[in-house]
N, C-alpha and C positions, 0 to 999 in steps of 0.2 A: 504494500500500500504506500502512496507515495500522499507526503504529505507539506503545506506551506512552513516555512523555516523563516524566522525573521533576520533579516542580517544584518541588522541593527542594536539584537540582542546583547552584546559583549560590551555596546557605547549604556545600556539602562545600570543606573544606578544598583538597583537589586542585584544585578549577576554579577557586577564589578564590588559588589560586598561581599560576595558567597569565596569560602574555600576556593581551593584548585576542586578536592575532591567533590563537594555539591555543587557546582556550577557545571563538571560531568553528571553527576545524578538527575540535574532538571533537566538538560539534554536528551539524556536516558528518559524518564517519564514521558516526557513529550513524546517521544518515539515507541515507546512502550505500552501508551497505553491504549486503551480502545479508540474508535471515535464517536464516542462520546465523554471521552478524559476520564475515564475511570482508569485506573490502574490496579492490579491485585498484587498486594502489596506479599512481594518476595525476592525479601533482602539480601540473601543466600544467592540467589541468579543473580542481584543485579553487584553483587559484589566480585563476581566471577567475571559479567560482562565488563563491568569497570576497572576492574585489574586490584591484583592484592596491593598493590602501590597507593591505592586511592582507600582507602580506610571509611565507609561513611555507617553511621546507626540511623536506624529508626527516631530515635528519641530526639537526637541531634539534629535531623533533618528536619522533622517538623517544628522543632524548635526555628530555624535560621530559616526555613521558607517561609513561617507565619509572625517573625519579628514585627516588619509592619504593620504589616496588612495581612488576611486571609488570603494562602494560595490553594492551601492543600485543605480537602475536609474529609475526612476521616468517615467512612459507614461500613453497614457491617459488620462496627463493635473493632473497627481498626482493621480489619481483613481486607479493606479494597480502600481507596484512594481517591478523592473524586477532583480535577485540576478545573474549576471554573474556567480561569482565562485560555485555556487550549480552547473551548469554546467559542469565543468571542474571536477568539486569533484565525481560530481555521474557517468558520462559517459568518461568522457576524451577527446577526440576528436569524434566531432559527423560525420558519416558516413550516405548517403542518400538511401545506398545499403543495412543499418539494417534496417526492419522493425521499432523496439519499435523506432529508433533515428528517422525514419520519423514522426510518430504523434510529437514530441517533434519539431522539425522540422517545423511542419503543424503549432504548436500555433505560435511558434516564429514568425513565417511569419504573422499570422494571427496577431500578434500584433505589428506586424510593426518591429520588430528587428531584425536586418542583421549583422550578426553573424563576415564579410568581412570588 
């Protein structure tokens, strides 16, 4: 699946505050996760795909990607991931009348997230 990449992302204040290792990690999520920004949260894979060089935890991650502001929310009781802004980034405003925004649509529902 081939997905938009901003390439502006490295000049945004949030990523130029992140470790080496989490500024790979949000890369990773982005890439990882469904489309509809869920991601199923397993640290084990993505510590493998990120190289034992890059050291990242759970506990720490959500920590430094919700410093600010909310990026990450957490359902499922922690077992999945839900990235708001991949939303916003990849579709814009989701419409019920597109096909592909329906499936995307269908999970978020299916995972309990109400977008209102």
């Amino acid at each position: 699946m081939k997905r938009f990449t901003d390439t502006d992302k490295y000049k945004k204040p949030f990523i130029r505050g992140l470790k080496g290792a989490y500024k790979l990690l949000w890369d990773y999520l982005y890439h990882e996760c469904d489309n509809s920004g869920v991601w199923i949260v397993d640290f084990d894979i993505a510590q493998i795909y990120l190289g034992m060089d890059m050291p990242v935890n759970k506990s720490e991650a959500l920590e430094v990607f919700n410093k600010d502001e909310v990026k990450i929310i957490e359902i499922h009781g922690g077992k999945k991931w839900f990235i708001p802004s991949f939303l916003t980034f990849q579709y814009g405003e989701l419409s019920p009348e597109n096909r592909f925004h329906k499936s995307v649509l269908l999970k978020l529902s299916q995972n309990g997230i109400d977008l209102n």
